[in-house]
C-alpha positions in Angstrom: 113.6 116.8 31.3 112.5 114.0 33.7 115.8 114.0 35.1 115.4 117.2 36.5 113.0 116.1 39.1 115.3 113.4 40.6 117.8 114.1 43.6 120.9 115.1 43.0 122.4 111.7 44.2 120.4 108.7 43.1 120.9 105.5 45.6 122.9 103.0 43.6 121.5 99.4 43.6 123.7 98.3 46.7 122.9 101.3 48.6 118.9 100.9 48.2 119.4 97.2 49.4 121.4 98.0 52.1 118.4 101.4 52.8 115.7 98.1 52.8 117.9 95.9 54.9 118.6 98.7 57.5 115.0 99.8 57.7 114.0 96.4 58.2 116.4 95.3 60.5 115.2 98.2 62.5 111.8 97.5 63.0 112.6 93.9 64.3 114.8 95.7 66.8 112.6 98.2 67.9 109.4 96.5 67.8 110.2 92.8 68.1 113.2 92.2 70.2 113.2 92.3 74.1 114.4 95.6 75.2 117.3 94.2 77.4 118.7 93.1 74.0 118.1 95.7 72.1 120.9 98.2 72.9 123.5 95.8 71.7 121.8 95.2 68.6 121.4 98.9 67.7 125.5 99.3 68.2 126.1 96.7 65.5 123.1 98.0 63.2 124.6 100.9 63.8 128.2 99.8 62.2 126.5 98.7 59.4 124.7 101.7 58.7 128.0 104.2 59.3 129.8 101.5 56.7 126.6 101.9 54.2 127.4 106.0 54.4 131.0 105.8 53.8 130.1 103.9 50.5 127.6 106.6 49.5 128.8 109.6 51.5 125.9 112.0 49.0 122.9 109.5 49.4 120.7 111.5 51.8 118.6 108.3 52.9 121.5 106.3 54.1 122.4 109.6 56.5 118.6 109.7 57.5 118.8 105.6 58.6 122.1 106.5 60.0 121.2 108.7 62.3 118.0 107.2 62.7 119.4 104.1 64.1 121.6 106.3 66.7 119.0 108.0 67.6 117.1 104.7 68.8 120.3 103.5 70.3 120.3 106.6 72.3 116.9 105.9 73.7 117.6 102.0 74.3 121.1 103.6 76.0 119.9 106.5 78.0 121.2 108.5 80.3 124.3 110.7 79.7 125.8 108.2 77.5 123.1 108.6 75.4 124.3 111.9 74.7 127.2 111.7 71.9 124.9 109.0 70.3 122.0 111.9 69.6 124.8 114.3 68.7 126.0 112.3 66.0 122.3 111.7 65.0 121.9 115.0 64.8 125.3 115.9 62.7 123.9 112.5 60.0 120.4 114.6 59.8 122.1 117.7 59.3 124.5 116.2 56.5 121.2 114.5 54.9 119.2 117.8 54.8 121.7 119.8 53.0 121.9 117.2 50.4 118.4 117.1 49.6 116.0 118.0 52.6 113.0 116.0 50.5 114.7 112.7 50.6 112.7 109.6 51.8 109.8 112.5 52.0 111.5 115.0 54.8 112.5 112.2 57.0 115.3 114.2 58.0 113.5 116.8 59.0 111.4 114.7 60.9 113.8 112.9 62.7 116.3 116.3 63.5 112.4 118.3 65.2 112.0 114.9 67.3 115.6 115.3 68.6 114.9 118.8 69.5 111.8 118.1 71.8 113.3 115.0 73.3 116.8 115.9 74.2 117.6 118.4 77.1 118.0 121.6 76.6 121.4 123.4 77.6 123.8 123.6 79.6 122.9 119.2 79.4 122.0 119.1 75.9 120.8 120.9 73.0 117.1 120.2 73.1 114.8 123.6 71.6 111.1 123.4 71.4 110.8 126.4 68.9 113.3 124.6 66.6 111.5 121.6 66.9 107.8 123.1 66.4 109.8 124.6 62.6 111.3 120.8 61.8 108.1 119.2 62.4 106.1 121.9 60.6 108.4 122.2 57.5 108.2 117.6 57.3 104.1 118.2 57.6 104.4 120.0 54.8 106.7 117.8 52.6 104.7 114.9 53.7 101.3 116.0 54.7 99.9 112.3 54.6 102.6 110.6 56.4 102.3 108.2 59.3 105.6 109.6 60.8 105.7 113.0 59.8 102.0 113.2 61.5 103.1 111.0 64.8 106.0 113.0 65.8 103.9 116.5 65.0 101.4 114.8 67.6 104.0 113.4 69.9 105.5 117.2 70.2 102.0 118.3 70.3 101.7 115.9 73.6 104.8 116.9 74.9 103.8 120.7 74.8 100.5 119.7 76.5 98.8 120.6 73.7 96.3 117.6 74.0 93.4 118.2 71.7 95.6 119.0 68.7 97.6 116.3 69.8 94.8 113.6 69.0 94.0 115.0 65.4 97.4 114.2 64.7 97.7 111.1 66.2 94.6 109.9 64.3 95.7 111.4 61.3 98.5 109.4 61.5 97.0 106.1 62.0 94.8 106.6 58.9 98.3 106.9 56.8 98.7 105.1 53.7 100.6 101.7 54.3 104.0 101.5 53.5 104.2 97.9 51.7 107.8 97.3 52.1 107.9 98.1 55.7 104.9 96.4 57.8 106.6 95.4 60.7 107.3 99.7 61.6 103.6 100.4 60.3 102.7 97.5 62.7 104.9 98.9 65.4 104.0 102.6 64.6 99.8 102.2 65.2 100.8 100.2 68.7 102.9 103.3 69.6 99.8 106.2 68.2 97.0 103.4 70.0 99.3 103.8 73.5 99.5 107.3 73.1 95.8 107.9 72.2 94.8 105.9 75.4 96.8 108.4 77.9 95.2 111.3 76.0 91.0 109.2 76.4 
């Protein structure tokens, strides 16, 4: 019955290539590329992604990148034109959740709880602290261990000026296993928890 344990949709071979080449192309953009460029290149990753979830509308990890990559768009955007980006981010982790909230270990979950801290709340946006704090807590607890899972729980934790628990997260997170297929984000990742660490010292 090992079958029973997989997702309901499994990636095909195509889709998990173009999951690798969206996750990698990602972590040049965000973490190599000047940010003056980066905008534009998030619109056309962007594309790609939305074309890679119209070929596999049920595989919850090509939603996640999806709305991933809008999501950093948004912040390379910003202001209110930023605003339909997260919205759409938002509806891609939605989507992703109800077809399997586990997928790529609760990075949906993840991704949806740092939307809700970071976006305004209403009558501007649809930011929610409270619904954030349940995301974040209910990805800790898919994916205890995680470098992400434990840096947004920390960034949150910062946010709320919640300092002290902040830093157990944030050093948590930098002592997360590495992620072989993606060093360039893992790189990227500990220089985000390092710059963090040194507002909180």
């Amino acid at each position: 019955l090992a079958w029973a344990c997989q997702p309901a949709f499994a990636l095909t071979p195509a889709g998990d290539e173009a999951l690798h080449r969206l996750q990698t192309r990602w972590a040049e953009i965000n973490y190599q590329l000047p940010a003056a460029q980066r905008e534009a290149a998030f619109a056309k990753l962007a594309a790609t992604a939305e074309s890679a979830v119209t070929s596999e509308p049920q595989a919850a990890e090509l939603r996640i990148w999806h709305g991933i990559v809008l999501s950093t768009w948004a912040g390379a955007k910003g202001g209110l034109g930023a605003l339909s980006l997260v919205k759409r981010a938002r509806q891609q982790f939605e989507s992703a959740i109800e077809i399997d909230p586990v997928s790529l270990d609760g990075s949906a979950l993840t991704s949806l709880g740092s939307l809700y801290y970071q976006v305004p709340g209403w009558p501007i946006g649809f930011g929610d602290d409270d619904k954030a704090r349940e995301l974040l807590g209910q990805a800790l607890k898919i994916n205890p261990e995680g470098i992400d899972s434990n840096y947004f729980y920390a960034d949150f934790l910062l946010d709320q000026g919640d300092d002290a628990k902040a830093r157990l997260y944030f050093e948590k997170a930098l002592k997360a296993a590495p992620r072989p297929s993606r060093p360039v984000a893992d790189a990227g990742r500990h220089e985000d928890i390092r710059k963090k660490l040194a507002t909180l010292s």
